[in-house]
CHARMM-style PDB file with segment names, atoms N, HN, CA, C and O in Angstrom:
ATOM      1  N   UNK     1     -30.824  22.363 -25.552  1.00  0.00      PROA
ATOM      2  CA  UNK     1     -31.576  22.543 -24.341  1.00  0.00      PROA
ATOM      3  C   UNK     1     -32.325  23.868 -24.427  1.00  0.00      PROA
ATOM      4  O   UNK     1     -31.914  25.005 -24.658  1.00  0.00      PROA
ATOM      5  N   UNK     2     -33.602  23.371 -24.163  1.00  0.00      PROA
ATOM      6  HN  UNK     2     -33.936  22.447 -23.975  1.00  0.00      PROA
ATOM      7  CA  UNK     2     -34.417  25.096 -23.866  1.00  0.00      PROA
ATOM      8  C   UNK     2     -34.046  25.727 -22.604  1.00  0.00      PROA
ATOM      9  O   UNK     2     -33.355  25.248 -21.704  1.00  0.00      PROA
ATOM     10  N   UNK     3     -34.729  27.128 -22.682  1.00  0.00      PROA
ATOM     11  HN  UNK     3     -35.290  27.517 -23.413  1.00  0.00      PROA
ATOM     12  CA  UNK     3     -34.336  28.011 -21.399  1.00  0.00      PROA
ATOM     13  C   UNK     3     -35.825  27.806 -20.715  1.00  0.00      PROA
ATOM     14  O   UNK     3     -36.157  27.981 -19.542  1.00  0.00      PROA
ATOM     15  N   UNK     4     -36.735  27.304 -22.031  1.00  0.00      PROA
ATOM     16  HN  UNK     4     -36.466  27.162 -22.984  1.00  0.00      PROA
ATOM     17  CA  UNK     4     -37.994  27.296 -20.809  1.00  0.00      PROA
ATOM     18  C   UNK     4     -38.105  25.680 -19.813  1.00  0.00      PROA
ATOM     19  O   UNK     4     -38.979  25.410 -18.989  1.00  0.00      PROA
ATOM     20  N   UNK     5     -37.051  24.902 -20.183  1.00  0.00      PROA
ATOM     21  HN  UNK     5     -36.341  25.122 -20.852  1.00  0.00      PROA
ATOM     22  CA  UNK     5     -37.370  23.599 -19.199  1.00  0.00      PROA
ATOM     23  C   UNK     5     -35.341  23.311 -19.245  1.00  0.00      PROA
ATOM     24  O   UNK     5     -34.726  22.605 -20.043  1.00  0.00      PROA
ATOM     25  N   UNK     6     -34.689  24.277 -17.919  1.00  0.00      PROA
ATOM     26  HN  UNK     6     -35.189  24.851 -17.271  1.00  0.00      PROA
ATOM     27  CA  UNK     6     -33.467  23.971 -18.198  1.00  0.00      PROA
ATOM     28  C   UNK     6     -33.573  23.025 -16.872  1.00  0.00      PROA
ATOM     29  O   UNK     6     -34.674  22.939 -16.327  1.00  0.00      PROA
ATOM     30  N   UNK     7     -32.636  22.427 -16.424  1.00  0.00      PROA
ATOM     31  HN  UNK     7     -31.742  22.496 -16.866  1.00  0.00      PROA
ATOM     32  CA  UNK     7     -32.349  21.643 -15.283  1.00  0.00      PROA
ATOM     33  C   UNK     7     -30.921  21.370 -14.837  1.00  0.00      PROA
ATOM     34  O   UNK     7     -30.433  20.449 -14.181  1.00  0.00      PROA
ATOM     35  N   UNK     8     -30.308  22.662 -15.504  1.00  0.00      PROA
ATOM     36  HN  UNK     8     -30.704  23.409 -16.037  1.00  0.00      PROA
ATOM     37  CA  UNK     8     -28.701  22.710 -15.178  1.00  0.00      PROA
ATOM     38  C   UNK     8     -28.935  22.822 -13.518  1.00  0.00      PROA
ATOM     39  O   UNK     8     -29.871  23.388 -12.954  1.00  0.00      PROA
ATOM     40  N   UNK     9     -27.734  22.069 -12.869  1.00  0.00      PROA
ATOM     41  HN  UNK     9     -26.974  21.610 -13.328  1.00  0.00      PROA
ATOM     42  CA  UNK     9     -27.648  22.818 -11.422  1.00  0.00      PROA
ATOM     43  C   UNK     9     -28.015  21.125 -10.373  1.00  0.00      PROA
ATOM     44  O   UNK     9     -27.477  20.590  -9.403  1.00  0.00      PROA
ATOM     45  N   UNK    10     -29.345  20.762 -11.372  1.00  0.00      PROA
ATOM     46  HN  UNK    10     -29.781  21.197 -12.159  1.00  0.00      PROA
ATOM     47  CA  UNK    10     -30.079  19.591 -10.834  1.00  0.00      PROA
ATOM     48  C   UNK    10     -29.737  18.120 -10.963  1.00  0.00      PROA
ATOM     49  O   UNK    10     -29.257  17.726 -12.026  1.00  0.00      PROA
ATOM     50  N   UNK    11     -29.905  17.447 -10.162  1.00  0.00      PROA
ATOM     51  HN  UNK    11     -30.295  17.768  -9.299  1.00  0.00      PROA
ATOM     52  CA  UNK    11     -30.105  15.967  -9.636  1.00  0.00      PROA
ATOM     53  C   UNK    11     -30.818  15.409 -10.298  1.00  0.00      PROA
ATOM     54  O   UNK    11     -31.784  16.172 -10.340  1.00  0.00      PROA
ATOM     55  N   UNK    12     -31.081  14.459 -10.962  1.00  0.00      PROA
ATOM     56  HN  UNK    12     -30.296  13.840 -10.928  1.00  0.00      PROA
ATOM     57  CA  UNK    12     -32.676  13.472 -11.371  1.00  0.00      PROA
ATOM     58  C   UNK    12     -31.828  11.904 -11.086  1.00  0.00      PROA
ATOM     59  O   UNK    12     -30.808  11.372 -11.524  1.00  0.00      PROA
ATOM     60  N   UNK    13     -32.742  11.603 -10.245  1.00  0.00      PROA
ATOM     61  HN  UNK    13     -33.570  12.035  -9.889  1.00  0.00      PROA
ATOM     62  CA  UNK    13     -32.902  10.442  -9.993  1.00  0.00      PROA
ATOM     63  C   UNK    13     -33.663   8.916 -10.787  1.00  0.00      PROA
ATOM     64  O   UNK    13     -34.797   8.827 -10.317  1.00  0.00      PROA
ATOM     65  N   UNK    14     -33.489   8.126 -11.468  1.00  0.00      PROA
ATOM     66  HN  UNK    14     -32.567   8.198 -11.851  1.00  0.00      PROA
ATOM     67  CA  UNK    14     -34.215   7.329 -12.742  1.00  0.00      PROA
ATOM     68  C   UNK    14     -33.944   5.914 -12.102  1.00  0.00      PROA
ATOM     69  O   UNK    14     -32.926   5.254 -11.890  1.00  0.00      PROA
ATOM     70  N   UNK    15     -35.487   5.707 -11.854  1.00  0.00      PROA
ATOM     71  HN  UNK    15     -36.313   6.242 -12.027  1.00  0.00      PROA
ATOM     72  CA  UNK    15     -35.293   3.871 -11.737  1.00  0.00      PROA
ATOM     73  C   UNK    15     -35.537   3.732 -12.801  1.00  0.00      PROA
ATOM     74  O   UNK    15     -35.976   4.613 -13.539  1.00  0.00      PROA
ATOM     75  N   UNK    16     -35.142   1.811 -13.311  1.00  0.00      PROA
ATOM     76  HN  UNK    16     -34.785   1.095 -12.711  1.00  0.00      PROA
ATOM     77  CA  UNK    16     -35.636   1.222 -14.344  1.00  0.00      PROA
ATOM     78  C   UNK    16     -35.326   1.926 -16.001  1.00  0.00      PROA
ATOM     79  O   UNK    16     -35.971   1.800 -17.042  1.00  0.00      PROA
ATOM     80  N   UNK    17     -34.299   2.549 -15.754  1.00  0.00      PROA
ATOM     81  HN  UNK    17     -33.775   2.652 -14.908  1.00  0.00      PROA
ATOM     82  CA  UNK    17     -33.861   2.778 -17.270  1.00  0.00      PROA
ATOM     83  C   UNK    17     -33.594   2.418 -18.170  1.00  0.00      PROA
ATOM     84  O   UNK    17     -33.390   3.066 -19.196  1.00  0.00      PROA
ATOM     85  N   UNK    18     -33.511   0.996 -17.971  1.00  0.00      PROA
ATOM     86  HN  UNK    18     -33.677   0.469 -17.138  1.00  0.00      PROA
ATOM     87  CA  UNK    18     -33.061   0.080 -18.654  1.00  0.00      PROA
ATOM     88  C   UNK    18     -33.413   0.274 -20.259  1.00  0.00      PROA
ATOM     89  O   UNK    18     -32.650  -0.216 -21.091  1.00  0.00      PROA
ATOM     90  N   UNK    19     -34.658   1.046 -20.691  1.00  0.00      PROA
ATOM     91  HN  UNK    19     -35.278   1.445 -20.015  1.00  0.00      PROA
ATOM     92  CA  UNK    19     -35.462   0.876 -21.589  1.00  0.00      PROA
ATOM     93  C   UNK    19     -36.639   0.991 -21.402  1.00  0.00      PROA
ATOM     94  O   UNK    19     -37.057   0.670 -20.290  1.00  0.00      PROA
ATOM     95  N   UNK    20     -37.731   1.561 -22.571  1.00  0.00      PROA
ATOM     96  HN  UNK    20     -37.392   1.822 -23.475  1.00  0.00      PROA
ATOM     97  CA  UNK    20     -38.876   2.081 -22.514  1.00  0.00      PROA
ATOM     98  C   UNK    20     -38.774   3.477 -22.039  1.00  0.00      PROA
ATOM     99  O   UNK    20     -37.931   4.268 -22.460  1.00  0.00      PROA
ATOM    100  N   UNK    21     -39.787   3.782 -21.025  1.00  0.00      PROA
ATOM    101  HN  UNK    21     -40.472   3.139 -20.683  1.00  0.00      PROA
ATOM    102  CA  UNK    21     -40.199   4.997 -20.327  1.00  0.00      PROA
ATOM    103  C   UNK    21     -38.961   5.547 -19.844  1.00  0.00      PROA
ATOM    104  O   UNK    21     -38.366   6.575 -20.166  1.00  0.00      PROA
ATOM    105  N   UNK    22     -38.573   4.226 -18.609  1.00  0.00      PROA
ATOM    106  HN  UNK    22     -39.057   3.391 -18.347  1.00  0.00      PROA
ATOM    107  CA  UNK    22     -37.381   4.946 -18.005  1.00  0.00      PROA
ATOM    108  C   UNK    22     -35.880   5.261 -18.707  1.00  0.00      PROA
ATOM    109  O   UNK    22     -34.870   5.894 -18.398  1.00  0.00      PROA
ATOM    110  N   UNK    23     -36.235   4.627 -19.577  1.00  0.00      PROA
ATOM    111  HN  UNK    23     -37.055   4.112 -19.827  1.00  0.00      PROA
ATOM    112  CA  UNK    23     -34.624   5.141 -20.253  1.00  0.00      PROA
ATOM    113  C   UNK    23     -34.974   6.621 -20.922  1.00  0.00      PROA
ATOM    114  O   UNK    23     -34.253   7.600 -20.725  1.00  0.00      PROA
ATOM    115  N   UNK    24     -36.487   6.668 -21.951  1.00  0.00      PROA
ATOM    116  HN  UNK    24     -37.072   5.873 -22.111  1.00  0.00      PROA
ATOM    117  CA  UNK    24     -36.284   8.030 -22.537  1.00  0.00      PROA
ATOM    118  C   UNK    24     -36.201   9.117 -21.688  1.00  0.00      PROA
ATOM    119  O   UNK    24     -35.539  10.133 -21.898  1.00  0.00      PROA
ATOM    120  N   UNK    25     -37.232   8.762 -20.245  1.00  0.00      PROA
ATOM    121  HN  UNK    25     -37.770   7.937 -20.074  1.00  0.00      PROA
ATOM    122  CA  UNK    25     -36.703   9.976 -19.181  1.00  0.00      PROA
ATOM    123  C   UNK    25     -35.433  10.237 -18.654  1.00  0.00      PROA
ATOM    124  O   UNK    25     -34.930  11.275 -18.223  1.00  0.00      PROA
ATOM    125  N   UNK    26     -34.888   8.756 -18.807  1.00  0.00      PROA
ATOM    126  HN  UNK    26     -35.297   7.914 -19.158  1.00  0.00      PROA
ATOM    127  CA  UNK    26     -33.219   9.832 -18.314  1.00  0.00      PROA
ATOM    128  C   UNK    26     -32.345  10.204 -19.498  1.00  0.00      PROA
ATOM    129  O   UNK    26     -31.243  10.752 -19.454  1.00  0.00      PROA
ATOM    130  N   UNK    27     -33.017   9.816 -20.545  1.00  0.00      PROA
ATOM    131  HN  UNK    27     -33.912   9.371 -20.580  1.00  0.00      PROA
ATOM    132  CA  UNK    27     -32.437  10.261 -21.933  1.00  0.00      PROA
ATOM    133  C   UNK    27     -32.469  12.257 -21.825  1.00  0.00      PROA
ATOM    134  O   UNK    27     -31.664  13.187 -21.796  1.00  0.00      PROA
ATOM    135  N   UNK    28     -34.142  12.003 -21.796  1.00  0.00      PROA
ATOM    136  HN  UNK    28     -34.796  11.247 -21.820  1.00  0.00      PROA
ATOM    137  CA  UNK    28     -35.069  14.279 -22.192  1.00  0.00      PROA
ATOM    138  C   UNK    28     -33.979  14.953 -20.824  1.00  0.00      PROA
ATOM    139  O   UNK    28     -33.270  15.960 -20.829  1.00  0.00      PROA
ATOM    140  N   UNK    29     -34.302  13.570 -19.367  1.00  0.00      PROA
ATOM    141  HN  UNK    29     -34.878  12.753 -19.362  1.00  0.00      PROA
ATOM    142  CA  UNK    29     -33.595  15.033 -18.420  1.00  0.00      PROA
ATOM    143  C   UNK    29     -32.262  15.050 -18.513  1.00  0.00      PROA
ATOM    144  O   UNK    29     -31.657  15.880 -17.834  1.00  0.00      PROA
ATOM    145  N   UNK    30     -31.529  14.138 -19.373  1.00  0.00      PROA
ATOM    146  HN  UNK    30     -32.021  13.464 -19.924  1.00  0.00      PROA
ATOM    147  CA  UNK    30     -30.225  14.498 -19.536  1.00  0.00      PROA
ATOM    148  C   UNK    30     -30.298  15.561 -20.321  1.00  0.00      PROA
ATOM    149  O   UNK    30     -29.785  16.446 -19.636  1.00  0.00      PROA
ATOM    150  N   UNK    31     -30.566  15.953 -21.175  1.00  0.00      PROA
ATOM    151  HN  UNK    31     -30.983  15.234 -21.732  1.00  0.00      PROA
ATOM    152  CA  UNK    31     -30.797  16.348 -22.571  1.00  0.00      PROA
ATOM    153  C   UNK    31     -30.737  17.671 -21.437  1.00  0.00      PROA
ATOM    154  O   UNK    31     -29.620  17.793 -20.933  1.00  0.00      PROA
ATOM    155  N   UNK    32     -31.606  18.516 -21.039  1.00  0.00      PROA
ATOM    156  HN  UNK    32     -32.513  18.417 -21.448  1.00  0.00      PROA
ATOM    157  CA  UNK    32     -32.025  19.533 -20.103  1.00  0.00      PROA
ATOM    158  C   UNK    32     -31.258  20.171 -18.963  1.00  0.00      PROA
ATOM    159  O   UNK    32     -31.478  21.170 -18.278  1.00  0.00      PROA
ATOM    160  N   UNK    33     -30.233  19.221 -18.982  1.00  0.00      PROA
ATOM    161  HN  UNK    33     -30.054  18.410 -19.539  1.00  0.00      PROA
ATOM    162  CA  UNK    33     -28.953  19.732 -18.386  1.00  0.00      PROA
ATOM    163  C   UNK    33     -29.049  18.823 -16.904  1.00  0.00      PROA
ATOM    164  O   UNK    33     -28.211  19.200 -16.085  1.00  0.00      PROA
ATOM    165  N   UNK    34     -29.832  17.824 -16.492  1.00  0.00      PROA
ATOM    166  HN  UNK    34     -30.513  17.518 -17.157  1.00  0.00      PROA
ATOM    167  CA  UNK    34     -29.477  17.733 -15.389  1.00  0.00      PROA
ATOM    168  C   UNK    34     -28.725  16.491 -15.303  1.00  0.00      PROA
ATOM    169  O   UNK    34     -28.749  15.566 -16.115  1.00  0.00      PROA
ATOM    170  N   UNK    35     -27.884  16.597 -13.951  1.00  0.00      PROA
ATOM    171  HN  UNK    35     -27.865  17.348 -13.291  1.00  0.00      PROA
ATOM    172  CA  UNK    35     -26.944  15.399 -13.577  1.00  0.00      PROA
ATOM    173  C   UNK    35     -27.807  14.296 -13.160  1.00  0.00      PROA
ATOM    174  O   UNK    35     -28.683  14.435 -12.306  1.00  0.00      PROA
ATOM    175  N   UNK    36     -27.518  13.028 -13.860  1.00  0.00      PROA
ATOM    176  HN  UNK    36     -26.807  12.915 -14.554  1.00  0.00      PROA
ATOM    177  CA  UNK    36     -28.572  11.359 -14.002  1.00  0.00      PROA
ATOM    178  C   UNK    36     -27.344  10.988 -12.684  1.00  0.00      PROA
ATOM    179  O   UNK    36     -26.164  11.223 -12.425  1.00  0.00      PROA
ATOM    180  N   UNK    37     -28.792  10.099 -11.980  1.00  0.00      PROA
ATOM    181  HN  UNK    37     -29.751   9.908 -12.190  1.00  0.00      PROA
ATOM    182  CA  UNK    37     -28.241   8.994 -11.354  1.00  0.00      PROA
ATOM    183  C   UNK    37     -29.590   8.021 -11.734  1.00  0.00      PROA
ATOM    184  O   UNK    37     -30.802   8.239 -11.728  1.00  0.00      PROA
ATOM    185  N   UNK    38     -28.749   6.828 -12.069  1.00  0.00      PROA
ATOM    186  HN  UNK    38     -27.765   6.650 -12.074  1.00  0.00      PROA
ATOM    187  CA  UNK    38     -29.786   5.870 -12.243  1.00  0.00      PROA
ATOM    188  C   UNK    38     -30.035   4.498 -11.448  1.00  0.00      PROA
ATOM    189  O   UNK    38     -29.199   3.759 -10.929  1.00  0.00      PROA
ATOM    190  N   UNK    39     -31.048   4.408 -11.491  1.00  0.00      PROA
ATOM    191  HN  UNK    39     -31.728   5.009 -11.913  1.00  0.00      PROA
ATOM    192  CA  UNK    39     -30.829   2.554 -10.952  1.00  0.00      PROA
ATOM    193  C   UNK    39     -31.117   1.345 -11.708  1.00  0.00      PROA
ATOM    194  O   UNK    39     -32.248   1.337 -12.196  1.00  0.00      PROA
ATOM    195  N   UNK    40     -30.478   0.435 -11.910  1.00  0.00      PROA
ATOM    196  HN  UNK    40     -29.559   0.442 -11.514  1.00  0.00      PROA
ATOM    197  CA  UNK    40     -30.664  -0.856 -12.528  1.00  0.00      PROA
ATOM    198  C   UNK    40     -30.719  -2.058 -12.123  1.00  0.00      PROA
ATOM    199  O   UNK    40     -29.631  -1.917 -11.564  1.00  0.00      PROA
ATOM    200  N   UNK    41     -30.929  -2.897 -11.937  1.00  0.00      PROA
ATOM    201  HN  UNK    41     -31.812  -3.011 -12.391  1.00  0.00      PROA
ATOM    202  CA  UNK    41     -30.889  -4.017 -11.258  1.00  0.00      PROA
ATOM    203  C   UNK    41     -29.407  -4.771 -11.433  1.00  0.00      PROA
ATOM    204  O   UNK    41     -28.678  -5.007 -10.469  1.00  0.00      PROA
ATOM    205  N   UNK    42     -29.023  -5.169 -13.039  1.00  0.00      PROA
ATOM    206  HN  UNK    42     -29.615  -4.978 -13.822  1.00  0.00      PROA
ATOM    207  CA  UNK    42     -27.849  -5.975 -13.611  1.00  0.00      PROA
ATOM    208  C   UNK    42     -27.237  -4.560 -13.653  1.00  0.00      PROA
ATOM    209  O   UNK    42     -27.554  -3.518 -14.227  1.00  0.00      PROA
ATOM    210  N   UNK    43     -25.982  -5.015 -12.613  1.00  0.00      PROA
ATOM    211  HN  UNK    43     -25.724  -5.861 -12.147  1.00  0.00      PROA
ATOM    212  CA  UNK    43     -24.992  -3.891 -13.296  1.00  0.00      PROA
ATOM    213  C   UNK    43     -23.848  -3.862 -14.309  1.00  0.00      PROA
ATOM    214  O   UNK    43     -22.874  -3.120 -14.433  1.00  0.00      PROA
ATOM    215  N   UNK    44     -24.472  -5.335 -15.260  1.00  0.00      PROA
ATOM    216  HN  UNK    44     -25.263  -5.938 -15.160  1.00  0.00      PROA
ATOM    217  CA  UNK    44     -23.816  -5.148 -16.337  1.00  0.00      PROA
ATOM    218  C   UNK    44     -25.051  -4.291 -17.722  1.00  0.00      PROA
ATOM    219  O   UNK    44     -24.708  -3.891 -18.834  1.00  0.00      PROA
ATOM    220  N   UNK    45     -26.001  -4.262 -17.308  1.00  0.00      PROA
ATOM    221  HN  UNK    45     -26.280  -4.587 -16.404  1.00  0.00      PROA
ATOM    222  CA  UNK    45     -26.728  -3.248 -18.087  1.00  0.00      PROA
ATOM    223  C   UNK    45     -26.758  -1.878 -17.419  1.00  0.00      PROA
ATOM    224  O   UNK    45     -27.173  -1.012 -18.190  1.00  0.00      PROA
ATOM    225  N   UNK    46     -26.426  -1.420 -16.165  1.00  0.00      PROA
ATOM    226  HN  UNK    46     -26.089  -2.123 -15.539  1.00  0.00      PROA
ATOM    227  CA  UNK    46     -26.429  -0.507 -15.940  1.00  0.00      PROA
ATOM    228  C   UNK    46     -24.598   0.220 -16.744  1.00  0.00      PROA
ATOM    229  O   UNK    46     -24.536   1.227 -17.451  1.00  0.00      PROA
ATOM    230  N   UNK    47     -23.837  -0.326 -16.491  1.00  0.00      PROA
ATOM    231  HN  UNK    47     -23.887  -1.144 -15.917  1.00  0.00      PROA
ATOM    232  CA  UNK    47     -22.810   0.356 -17.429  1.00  0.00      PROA
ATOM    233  C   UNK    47     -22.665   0.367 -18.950  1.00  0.00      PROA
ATOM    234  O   UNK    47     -21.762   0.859 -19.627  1.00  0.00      PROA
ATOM    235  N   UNK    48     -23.754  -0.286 -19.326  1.00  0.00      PROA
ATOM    236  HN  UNK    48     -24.487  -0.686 -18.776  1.00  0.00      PROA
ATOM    237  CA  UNK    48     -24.478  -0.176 -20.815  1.00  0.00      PROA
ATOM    238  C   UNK    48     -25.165   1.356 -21.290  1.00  0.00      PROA
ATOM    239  O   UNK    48     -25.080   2.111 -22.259  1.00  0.00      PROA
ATOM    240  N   UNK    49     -25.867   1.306 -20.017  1.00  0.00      PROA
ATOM    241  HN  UNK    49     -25.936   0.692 -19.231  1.00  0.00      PROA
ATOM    242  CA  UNK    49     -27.082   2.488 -19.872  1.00  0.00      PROA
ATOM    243  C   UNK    49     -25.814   3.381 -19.975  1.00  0.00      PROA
ATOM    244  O   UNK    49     -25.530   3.661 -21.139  1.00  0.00      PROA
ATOM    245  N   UNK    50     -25.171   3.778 -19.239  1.00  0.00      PROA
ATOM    246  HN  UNK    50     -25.402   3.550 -18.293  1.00  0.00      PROA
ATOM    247  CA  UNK    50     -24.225   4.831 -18.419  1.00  0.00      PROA
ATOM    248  C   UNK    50     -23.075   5.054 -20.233  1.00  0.00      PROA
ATOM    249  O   UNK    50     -22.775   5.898 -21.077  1.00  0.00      PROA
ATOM    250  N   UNK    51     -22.969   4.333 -20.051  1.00  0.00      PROA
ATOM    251  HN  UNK    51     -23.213   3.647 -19.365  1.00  0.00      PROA
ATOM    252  CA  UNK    51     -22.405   4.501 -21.539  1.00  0.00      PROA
ATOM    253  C   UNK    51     -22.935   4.905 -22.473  1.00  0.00      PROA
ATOM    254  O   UNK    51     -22.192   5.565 -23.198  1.00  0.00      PROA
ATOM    255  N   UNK    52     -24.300   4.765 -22.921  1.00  0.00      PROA
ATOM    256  HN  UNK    52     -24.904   4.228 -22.331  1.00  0.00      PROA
ATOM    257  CA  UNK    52     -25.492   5.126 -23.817  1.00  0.00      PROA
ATOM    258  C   UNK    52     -25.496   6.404 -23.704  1.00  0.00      PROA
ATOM    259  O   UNK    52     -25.302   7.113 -24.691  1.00  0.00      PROA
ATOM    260  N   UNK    53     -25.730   6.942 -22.414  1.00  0.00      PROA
ATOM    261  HN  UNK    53     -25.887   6.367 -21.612  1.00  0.00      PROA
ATOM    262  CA  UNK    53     -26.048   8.140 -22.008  1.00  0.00      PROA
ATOM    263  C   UNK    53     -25.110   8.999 -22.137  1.00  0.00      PROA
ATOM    264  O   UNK    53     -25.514  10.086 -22.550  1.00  0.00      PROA
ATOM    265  N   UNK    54     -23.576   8.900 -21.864  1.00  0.00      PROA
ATOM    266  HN  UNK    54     -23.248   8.017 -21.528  1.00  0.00      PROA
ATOM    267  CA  UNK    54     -22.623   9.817 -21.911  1.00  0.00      PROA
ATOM    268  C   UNK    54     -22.311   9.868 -23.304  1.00  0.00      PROA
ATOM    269  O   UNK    54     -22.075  10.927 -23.886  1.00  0.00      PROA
ATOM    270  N   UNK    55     -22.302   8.517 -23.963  1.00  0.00      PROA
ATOM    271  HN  UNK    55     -22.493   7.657 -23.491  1.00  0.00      PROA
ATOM    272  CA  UNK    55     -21.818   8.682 -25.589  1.00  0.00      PROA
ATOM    273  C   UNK    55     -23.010  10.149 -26.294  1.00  0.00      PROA
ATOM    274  O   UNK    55     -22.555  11.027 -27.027  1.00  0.00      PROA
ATOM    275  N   UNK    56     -24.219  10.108 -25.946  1.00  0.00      PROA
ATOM    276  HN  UNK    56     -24.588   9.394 -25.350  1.00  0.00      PROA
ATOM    277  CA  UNK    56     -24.933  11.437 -26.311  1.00  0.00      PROA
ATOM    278  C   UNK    56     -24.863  12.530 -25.846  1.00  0.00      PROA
ATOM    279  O   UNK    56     -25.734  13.394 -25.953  1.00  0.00      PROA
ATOM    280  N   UNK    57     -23.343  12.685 -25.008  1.00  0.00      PROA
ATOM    281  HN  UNK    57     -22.635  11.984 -24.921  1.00  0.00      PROA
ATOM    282  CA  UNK    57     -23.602  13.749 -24.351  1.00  0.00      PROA
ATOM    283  C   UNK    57     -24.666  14.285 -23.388  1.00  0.00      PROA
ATOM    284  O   UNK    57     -24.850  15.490 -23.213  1.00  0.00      PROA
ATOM    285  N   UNK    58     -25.407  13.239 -22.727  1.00  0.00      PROA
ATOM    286  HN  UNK    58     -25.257  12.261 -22.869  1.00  0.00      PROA
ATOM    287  CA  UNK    58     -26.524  13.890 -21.948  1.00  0.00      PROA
ATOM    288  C   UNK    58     -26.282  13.673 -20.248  1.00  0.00      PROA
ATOM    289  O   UNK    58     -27.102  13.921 -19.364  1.00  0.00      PROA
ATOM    290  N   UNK    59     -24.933  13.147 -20.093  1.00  0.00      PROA
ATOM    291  HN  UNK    59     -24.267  12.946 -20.811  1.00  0.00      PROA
ATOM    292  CA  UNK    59     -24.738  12.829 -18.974  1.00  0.00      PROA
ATOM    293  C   UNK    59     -23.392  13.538 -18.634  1.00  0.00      PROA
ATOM    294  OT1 UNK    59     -22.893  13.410 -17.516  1.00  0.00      PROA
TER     295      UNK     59
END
Protein backbone atom coordinates (compact mmCIF):
# COMPACT_ATOMS: atom_id res chain seq x y z
CA UNK A 1 0.00 0.00 0.00
CA UNK A 2 1.18 3.57 -0.82
CA UNK A 3 1.14 6.50 1.63
CA UNK A 4 0.13 8.63 -1.32
CA UNK A 5 -3.44 6.76 -1.89
CA UNK A 6 -3.87 5.03 1.74
CA UNK A 7 -7.57 4.32 2.74
CA UNK A 8 -6.87 2.74 6.12
CA UNK A 9 -9.67 3.97 8.56
CA UNK A 10 -12.24 3.80 5.39
CA UNK A 11 -15.47 2.18 4.17
CA UNK A 12 -15.80 1.42 0.28
CA UNK A 13 -18.80 0.37 -0.74
CA UNK A 14 -18.70 -2.05 -4.36
CA UNK A 15 -21.71 -3.00 -6.41
CA UNK A 16 -21.40 -5.67 -9.00
CA UNK A 17 -18.10 -7.25 -8.10
CA UNK A 18 -18.74 -10.07 -9.31
CA UNK A 19 -16.04 -9.50 -12.03
CA UNK A 20 -14.65 -7.08 -14.51
CA UNK A 21 -14.51 -3.41 -13.27
CA UNK A 22 -16.25 -4.07 -10.13
CA UNK A 23 -14.32 -6.77 -8.83
CA UNK A 24 -10.77 -5.07 -9.72
CA UNK A 25 -12.12 -1.99 -7.74
CA UNK A 26 -12.79 -3.83 -4.73
CA UNK A 27 -9.71 -5.81 -5.42
CA UNK A 28 -7.02 -1.83 -5.70
CA UNK A 29 -9.40 -0.47 -2.63
CA UNK A 30 -8.79 -3.44 -0.72
CA UNK A 31 -5.29 -3.42 -1.56
CA UNK A 32 -5.19 0.49 0.00
CA UNK A 33 -6.31 -0.48 3.20
CA UNK A 34 -9.90 0.08 3.10
CA UNK A 35 -12.71 -2.05 4.74
CA UNK A 36 -15.01 -3.72 1.40
CA UNK A 37 -18.54 -4.09 1.65
CA UNK A 38 -19.89 -5.46 -1.39
CA UNK A 39 -23.03 -6.22 -3.21
CA UNK A 40 -23.99 -9.17 -5.34
CA UNK A 41 -26.98 -10.35 -6.46
CA UNK A 42 -26.34 -14.59 -5.99
CA UNK A 43 -25.17 -14.95 -2.65
CA UNK A 44 -23.60 -17.92 -3.58
CA UNK A 45 -21.12 -15.79 -5.69
CA UNK A 46 -21.02 -13.26 -3.29
CA UNK A 47 -19.22 -15.71 -0.68
CA UNK A 48 -17.00 -16.63 -3.63
CA UNK A 49 -16.10 -12.92 -4.03
CA UNK A 50 -15.65 -12.57 -0.10
CA UNK A 51 -13.40 -15.42 -0.13
CA UNK A 52 -11.34 -14.21 -3.19
CA UNK A 53 -10.82 -11.14 -1.46
CA UNK A 54 -9.74 -12.21 2.04
CA UNK A 55 -7.61 -15.19 0.61
CA UNK A 56 -5.38 -11.90 -0.83
CA UNK A 57 -5.38 -10.37 2.10
CA UNK A 58 -7.22 -7.30 0.88
CA UNK A 59 -10.14 -7.62 3.02
Amino acid sequence: MSELFSLAGKTALITGATRGIGLATAWELGRAGAKLIVSIEDIHESADIAATLSGAGTV
